[in-house]
C-alpha positions as CSV (number, residue, x, y, z in Angstrom):
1,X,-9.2,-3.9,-24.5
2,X,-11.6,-1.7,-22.7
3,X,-15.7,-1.2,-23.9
4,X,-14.7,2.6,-23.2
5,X,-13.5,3.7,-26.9
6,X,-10.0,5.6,-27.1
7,X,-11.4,8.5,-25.6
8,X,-12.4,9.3,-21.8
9,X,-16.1,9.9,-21.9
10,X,-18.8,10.7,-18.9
11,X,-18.7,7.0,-17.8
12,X,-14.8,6.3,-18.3
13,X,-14.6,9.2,-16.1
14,X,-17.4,8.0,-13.6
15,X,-16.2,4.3,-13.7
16,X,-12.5,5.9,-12.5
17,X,-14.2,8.1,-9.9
18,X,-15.4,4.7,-8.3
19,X,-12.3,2.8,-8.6
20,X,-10.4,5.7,-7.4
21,X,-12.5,6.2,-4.8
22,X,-11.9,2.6,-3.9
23,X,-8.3,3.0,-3.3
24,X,-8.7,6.3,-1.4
25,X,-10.9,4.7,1.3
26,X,-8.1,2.1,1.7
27,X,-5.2,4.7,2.4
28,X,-7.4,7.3,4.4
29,X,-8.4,3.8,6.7
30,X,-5.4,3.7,7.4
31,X,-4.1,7.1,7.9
32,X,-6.7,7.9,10.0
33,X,-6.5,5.5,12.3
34,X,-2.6,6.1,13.0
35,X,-3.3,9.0,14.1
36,X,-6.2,8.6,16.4
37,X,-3.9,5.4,18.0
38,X,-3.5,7.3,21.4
39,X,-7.2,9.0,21.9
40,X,-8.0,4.8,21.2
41,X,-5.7,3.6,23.7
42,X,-6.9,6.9,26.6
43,X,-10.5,5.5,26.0
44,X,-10.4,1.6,25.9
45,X,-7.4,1.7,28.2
46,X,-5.3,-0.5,25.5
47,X,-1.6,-1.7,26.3
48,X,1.0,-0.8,24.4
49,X,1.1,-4.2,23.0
50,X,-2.5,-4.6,22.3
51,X,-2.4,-0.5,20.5
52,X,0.3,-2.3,18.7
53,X,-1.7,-5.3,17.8
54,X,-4.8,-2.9,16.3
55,X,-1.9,-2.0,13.8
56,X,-0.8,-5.2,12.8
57,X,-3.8,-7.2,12.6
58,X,-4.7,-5.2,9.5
59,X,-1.0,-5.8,8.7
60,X,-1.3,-9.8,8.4
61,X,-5.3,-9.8,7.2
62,X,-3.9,-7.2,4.3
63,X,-0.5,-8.9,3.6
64,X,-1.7,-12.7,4.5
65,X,-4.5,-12.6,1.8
66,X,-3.2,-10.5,-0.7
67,X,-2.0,-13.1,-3.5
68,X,-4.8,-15.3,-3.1
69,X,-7.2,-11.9,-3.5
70,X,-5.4,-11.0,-6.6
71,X,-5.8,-14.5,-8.1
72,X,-9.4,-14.7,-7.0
73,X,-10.0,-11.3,-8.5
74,X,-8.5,-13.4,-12.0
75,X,-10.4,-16.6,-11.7
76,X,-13.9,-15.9,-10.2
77,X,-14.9,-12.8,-11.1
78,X,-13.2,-8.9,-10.9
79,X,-16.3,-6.9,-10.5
80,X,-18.1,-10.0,-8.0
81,X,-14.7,-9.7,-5.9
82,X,-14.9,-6.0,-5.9
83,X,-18.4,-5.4,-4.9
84,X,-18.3,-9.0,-2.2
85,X,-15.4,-7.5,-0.5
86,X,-16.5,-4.0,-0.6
87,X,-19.2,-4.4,1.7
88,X,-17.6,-6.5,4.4
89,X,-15.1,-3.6,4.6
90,X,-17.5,-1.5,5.0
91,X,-19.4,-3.6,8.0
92,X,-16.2,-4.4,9.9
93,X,-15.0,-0.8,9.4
94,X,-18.8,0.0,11.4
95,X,-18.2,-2.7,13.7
96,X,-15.0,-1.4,14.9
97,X,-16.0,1.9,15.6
98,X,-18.4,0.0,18.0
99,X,-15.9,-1.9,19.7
100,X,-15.7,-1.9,23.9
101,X,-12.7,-4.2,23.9
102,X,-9.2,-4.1,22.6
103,X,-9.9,-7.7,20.8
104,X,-13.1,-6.1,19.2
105,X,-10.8,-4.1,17.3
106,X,-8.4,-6.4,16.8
107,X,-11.1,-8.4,14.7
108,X,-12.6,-5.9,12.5
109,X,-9.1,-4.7,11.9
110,X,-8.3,-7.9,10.4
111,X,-11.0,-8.8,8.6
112,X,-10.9,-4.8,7.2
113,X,-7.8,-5.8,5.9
114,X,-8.6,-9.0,4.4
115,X,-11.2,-6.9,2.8
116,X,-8.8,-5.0,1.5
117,X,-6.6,-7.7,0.1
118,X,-9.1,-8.6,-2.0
119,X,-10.6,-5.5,-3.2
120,X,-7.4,-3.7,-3.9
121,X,-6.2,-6.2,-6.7
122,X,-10.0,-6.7,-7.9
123,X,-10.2,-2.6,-8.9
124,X,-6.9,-2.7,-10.3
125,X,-7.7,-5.3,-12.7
126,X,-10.5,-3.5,-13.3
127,X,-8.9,-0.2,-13.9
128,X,-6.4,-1.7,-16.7
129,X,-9.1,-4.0,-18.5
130,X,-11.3,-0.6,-19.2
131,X,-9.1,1.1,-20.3
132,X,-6.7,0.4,-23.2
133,X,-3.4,0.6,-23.0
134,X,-1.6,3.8,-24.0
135,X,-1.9,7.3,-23.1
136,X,-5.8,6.9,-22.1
137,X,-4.5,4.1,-19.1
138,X,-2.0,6.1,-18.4
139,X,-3.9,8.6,-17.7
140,X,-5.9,6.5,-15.8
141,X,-3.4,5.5,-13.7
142,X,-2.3,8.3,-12.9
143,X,-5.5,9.5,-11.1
144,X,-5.8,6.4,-9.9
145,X,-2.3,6.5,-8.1
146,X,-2.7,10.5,-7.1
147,X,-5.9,9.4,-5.5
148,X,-4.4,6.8,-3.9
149,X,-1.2,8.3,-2.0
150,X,-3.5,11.5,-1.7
151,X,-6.0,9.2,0.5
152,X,-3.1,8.7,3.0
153,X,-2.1,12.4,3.1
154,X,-5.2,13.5,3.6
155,X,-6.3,11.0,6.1
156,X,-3.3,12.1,8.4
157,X,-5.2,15.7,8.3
158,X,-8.7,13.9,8.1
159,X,-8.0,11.6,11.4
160,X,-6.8,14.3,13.5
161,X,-10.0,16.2,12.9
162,X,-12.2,13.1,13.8
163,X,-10.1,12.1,16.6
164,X,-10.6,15.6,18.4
165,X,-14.6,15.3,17.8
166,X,-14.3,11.3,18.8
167,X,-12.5,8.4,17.6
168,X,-14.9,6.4,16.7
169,X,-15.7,8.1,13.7
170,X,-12.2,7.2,12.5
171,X,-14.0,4.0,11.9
172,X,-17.8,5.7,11.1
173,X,-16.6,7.7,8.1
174,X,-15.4,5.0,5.9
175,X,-18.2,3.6,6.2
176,X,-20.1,6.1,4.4
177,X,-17.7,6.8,1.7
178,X,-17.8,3.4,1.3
179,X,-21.5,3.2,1.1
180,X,-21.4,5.5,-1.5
181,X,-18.9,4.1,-3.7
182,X,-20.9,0.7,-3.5
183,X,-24.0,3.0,-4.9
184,X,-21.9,3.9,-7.8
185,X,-20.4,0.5,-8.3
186,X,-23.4,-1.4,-8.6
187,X,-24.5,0.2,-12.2
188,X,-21.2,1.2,-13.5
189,X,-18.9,-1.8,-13.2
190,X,-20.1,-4.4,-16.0
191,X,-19.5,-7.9,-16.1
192,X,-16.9,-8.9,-18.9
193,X,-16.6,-11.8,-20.9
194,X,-14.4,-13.8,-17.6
195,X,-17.0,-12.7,-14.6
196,X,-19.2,-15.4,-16.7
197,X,-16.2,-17.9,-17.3
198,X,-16.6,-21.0,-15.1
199,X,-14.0,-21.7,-13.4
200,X,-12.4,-25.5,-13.5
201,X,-10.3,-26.8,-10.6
202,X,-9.4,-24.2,-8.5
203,X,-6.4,-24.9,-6.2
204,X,-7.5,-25.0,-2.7
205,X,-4.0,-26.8,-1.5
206,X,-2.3,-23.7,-3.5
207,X,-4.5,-21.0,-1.6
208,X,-4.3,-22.6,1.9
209,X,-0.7,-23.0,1.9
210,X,0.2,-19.5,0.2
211,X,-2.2,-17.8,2.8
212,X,-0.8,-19.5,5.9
213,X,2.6,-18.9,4.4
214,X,1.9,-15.4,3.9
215,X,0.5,-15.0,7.2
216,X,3.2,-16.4,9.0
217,X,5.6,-14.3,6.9
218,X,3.6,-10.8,7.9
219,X,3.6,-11.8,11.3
220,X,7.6,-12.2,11.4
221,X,8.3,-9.0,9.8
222,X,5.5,-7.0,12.4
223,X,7.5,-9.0,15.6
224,X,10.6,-7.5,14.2
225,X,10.2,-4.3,15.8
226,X,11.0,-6.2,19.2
227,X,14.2,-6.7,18.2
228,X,16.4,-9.5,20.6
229,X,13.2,-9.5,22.8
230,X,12.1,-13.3,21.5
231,X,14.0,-13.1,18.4
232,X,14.2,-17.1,18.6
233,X,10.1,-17.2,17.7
234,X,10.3,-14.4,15.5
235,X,12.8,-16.3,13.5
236,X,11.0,-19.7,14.0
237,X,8.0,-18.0,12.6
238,X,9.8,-16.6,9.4
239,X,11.3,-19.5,8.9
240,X,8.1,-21.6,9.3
241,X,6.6,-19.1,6.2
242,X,9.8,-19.7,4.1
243,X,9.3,-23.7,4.0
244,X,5.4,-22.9,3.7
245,X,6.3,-20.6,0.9
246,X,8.9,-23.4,-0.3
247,X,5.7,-26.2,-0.4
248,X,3.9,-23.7,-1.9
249,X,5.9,-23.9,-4.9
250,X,6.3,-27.2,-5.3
251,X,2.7,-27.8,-4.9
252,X,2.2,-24.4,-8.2
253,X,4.5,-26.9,-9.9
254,X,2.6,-29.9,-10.0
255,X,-1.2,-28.6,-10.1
256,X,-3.3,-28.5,-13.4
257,X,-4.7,-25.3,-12.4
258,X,-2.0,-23.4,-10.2
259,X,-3.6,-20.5,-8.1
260,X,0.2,-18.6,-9.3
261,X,1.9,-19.5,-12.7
262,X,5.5,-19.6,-11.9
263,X,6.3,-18.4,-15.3
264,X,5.0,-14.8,-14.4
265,X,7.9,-14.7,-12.1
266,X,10.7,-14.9,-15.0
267,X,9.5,-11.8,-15.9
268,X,12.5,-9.2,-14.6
269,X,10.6,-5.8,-15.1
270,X,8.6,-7.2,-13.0
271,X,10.5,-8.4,-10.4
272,X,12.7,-5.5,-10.3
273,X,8.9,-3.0,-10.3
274,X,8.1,-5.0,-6.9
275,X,11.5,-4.9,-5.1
276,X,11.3,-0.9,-6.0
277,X,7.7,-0.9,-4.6
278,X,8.9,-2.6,-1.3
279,X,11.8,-0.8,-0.5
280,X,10.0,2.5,-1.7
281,X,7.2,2.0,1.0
282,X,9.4,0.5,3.5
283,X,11.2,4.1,3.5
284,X,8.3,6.0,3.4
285,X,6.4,4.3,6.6
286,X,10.0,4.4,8.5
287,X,10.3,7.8,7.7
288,X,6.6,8.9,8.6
289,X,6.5,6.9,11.6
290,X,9.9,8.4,12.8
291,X,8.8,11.7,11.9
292,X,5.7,11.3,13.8
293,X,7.6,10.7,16.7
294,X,9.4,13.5,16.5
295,X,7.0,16.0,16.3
296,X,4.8,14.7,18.8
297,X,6.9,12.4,21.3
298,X,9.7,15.1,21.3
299,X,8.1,18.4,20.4
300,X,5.0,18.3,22.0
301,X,3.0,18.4,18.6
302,X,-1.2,17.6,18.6
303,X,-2.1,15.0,16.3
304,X,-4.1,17.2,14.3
305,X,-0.4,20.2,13.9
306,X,1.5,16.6,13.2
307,X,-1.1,15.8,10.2
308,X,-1.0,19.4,8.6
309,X,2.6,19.3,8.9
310,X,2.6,16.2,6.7
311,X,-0.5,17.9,4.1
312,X,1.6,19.1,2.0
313,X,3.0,15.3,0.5
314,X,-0.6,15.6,-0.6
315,X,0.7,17.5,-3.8
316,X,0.7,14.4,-5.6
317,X,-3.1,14.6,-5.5
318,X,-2.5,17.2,-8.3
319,X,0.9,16.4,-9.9
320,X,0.0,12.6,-10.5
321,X,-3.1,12.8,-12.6
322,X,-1.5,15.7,-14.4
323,X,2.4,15.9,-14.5
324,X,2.9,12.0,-14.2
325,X,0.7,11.0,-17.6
326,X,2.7,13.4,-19.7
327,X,6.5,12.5,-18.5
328,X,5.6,8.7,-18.5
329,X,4.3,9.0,-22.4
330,X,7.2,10.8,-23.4
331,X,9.9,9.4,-20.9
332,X,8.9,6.3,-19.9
333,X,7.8,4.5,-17.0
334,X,11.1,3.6,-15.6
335,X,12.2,7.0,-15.8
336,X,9.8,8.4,-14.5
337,X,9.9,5.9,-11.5
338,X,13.6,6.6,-11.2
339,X,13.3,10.3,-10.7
340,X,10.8,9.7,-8.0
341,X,12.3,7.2,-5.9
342,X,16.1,9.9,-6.4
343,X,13.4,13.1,-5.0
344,X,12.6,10.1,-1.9
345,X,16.1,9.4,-1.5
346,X,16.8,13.5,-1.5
347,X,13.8,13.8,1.0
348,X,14.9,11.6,3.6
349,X,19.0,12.6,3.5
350,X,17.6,16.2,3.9
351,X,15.7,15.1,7.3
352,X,18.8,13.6,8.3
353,X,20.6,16.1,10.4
354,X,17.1,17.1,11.9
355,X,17.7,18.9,15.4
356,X,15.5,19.3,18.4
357,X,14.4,22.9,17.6
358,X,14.2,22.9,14.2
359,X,11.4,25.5,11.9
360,X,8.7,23.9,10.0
361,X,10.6,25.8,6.9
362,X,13.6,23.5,7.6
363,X,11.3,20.4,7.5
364,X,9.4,21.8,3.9
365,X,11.7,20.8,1.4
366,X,11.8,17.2,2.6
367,X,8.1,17.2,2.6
368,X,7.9,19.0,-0.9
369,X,10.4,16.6,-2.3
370,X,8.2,13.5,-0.7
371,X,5.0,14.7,-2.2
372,X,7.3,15.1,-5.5
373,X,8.2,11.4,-5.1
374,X,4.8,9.9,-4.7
375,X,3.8,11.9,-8.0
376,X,6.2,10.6,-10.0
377,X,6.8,7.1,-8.4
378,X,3.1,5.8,-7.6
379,X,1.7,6.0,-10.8
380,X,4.7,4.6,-12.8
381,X,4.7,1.8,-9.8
382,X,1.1,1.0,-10.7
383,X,1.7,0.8,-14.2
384,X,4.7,-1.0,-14.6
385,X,3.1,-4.3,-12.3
386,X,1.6,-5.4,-15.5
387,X,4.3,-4.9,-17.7
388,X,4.5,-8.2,-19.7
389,X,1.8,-9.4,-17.9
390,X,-1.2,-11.5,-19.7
391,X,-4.2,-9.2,-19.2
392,X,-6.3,-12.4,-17.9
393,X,-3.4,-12.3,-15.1
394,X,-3.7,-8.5,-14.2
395,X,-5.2,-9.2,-10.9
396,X,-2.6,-11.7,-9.9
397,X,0.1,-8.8,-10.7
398,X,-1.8,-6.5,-8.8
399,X,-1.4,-8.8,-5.9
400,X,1.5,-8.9,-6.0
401,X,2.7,-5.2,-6.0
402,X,0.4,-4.4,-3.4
403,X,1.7,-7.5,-1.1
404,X,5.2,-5.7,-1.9
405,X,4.0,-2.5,-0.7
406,X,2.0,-4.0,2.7
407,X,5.4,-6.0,3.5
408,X,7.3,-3.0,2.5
409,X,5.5,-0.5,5.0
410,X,5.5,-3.2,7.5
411,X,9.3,-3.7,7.4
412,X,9.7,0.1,7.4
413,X,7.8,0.3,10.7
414,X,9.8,-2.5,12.6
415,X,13.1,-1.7,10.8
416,X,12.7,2.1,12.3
417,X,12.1,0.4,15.4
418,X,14.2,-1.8,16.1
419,X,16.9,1.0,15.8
420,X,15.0,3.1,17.8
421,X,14.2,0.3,20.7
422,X,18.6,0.0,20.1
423,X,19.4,3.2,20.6
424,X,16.9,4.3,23.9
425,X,17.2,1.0,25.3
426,X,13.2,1.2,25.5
427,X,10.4,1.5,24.0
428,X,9.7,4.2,21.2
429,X,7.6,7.2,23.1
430,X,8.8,6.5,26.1
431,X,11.9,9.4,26.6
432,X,12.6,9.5,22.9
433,X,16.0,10.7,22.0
434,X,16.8,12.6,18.7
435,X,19.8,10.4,18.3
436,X,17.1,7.8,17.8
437,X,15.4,9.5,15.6
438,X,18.3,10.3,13.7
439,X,19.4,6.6,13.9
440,X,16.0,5.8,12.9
441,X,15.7,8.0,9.9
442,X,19.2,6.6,8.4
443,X,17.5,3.4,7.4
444,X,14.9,5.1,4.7
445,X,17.4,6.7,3.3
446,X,19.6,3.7,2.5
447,X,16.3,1.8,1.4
448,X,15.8,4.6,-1.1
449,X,19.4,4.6,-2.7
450,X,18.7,1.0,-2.8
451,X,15.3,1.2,-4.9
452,X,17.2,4.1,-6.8
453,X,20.0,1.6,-7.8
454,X,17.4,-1.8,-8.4
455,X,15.3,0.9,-10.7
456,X,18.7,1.7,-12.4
457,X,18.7,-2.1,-13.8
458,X,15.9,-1.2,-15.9
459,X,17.3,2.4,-17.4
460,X,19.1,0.8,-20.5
461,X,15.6,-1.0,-21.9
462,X,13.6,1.4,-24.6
463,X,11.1,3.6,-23.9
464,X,7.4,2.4,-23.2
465,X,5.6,2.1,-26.0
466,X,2.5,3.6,-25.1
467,X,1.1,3.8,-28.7
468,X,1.4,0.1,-29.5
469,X,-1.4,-1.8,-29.0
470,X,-0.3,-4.7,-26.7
471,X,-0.9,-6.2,-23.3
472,X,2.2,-5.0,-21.4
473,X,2.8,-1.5,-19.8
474,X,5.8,0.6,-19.5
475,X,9.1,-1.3,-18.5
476,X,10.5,-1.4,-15.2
């Protein structure tokens, strides 16, 4: 339970403010630099396959590290994870706005993202053990979650800007927020009873394999967007993380101190709230991407007209800290989560029949109905991770519905494409077609109706009990 009473006072609402703030740096990282990928590759005079590489080295730091940062965050300390991990992304988010060479930037995007992998579980865990469970978390949560997907909507906007002034302050700007979050951080976040728990045997042969497996397994998906081009070591790869993955288990099974208990995976809400988040994301980062495409590759659009095309998703920076708290504690969770991922699915089939001179007010209603989706499915995402979850195991469940989301948005990417690649016969960007953009935009609809229906599953269980006073969260 938290130290915070039942009611959000001045420092329940500061500590959120910092945790928030966290997860906002995260997504505007990462939504500004998409956008400022071409003024990077005019200056530095990056290949196409090094640009690429920028991307996905924060892809495999992010989604290689991301179980073993949400167990860390569990077994040596939430707030010491937080805080240590904090400031390298903060120096490697400097050092790659001082890069000279495309492999400088391939570096600190990595290590940013490892950065990430552990932070992002860490202020999680930290979010849902100071606040109780009930309508005050939920609450939580749901600023938590608005600030989160807000971050990326905003960054779109946010990056443009910087990228017209220069783009190395895509990198110089996170820097500072971060700076100033770690100000805040340092007298708000307490240590609890665990950060002073030794910790006994911790499972080195457990971490190494599960990173390396996970790495691999990032990798694969990222090399997907090649399609046939070397689809023999793309599948040697993934195939190489599935028997990694595979050891991995067997060694859980055996060890006195597992780095994952096993057991946490029996749990179907959970499994079903993680399969939701991955195809969710997957549909969103296909559609973005394909939509960026199409307003700049085949209409001509600045970064900066592309961004504010995309602002107004950023609803959910309003609806989920106030609509989403109120429907989840009289709905549910999983209801909650369903209508969301149905306003995605609703978004996407609208986009589908896109032509080549359509209006912005043709485009709106898919982009109202997104920023609907991420306001009602975000938050109830979030919450649901640590449904039936041992509090003392938050962190792990964090890592685990964020690993679901990086893999998701990475598969999204490649899936998008490799249809793309199928259709032109060439790369994306180069003479793009609308038929591949309409080929390309099929595929996060059907991973939406998908989520919809996996979400379904979980429909017939009761309403969350968001009065009781248990570990667990709403259902999935």
């Amino acid at each position: 339970m938290s130290s915070l009473g039942t009611r959000m006072d001045r420092r329940a609402w500061s500590v959120l403010f910092v945790l928030s703030g966290a997860i906002f740096l995260e997504g505007i990282d990462v939504a500004m630099l998409n956008v400022a990928l071409p003024a990077i590759r005019e200056d530095l005079g990056l290949s196409t396959g090094m640009l690429s590489g920028v991307v996905s080295a924060y892809v495999l730091g992010y989604g290689g590290f991301m179980l073993l940062g949400g167990r860390a965050a569990d077994l040596l300390g939430r707030r010491r994870m937080f805080l240590l991990w904090l400031v390298i992304f903060l120096v490697f988010s400097g050092l790659g706005g001082f890069a000279s060479e495309g492999w400088m930037l391939l570096v600190a995007r990595f290590v940013t993202g490892v950065a990430a992998a552990f932070m992002a579980p860490a202020g999680l865990a930290l979010l849902t053990s100071n606040f109780p469970e009930g309508p005050l978390r939920n609450r939580a949560l749901g600023v938590y979650a608005g600030t989160a997907a807000g971050g990326f909507s905003l960054g779109l906007v946010a990056g443009g800007v910087l990228a017209s002034v220069g783009w190395r302050w895509v990198f110089f700007a996170p820097v500072i927020l971060a700076a100033l979050i770690l100000l805040a951080a340092l007298p708000l976040l307490k240590d609890d009873a665990q950060e002073n728990q030794r910790v006994h045997g911790f499972d080195l042969a457990g971490a190494v394999t599960v990173t390396a497996a996970m790495l691999l397994l990032a990798y694969g998906v990222v090399r997907l967007e090649h399609g046939t081009e070397g689809f023999g070591i793309t599948l040697t790869v993934l195939a190489v993380g599935a028997i990694l993955l595979g050891v991995f288990t067997l060694i859980e099974r055996r060890a006195a101190n597992p780095l994952v208990r096993l057991g946490i995976l029996r749990s179907s809400p959970l499994v079903r709230t993680n399969l939701a988040a991955l195809l969710f994301m997957m549909s969103f980062a296909g559609f973005q991407f394909m939509v960026t495409l199409y307003l700049q590759e085949l209409r001509g659009w600045s970064p900066l007209e592309t961004g504010l095309a995309m602002l107004v998703v950023g609803i959910d920076t309003i609806l989920a800290p106030t609509l989403t708290p109120r429907l989840v504690n009289r709905f549910g969770a999983v209801r909650v989560l369903f209508g969301g991922i149905i306003s995605a699915a609703l978004a996407y089939g609208l986009f589908l029949p896109v032509a080549s001179d359509w209006t912005y007010a043709a485009m709106l209603p898919s982009m109202l109905l997104l920023g609907l989706a991420f306001s009602l499915s975000y938050g109830p995402l979030t919450m649901a991770a640590t449904d039936g979850v041992d509090e003392q195991e938050h962190g792990l469940a964090g890592g685990l519905l964020y690993t679901s989301m990086q893999f998701g948005m990475a598969l999204g990417i490649s899936a998008v494409t490799a249809a793309s690649v199928a259709t032109l016969g060439t790369e994306p960007g180069e003479g793009i077609s609308l038929e591949a953009i309409r080929n390309g935009l099929a595929l996060p609809t059907a991973a939406a109706i998908l989520a919809a229906v996996i979400t379904a599953f979980g429909l017939g269980r009761s309403k969350t009990t968001t009065e009781a006073p248990a570990v667990a969260q709403a259902p999935a």
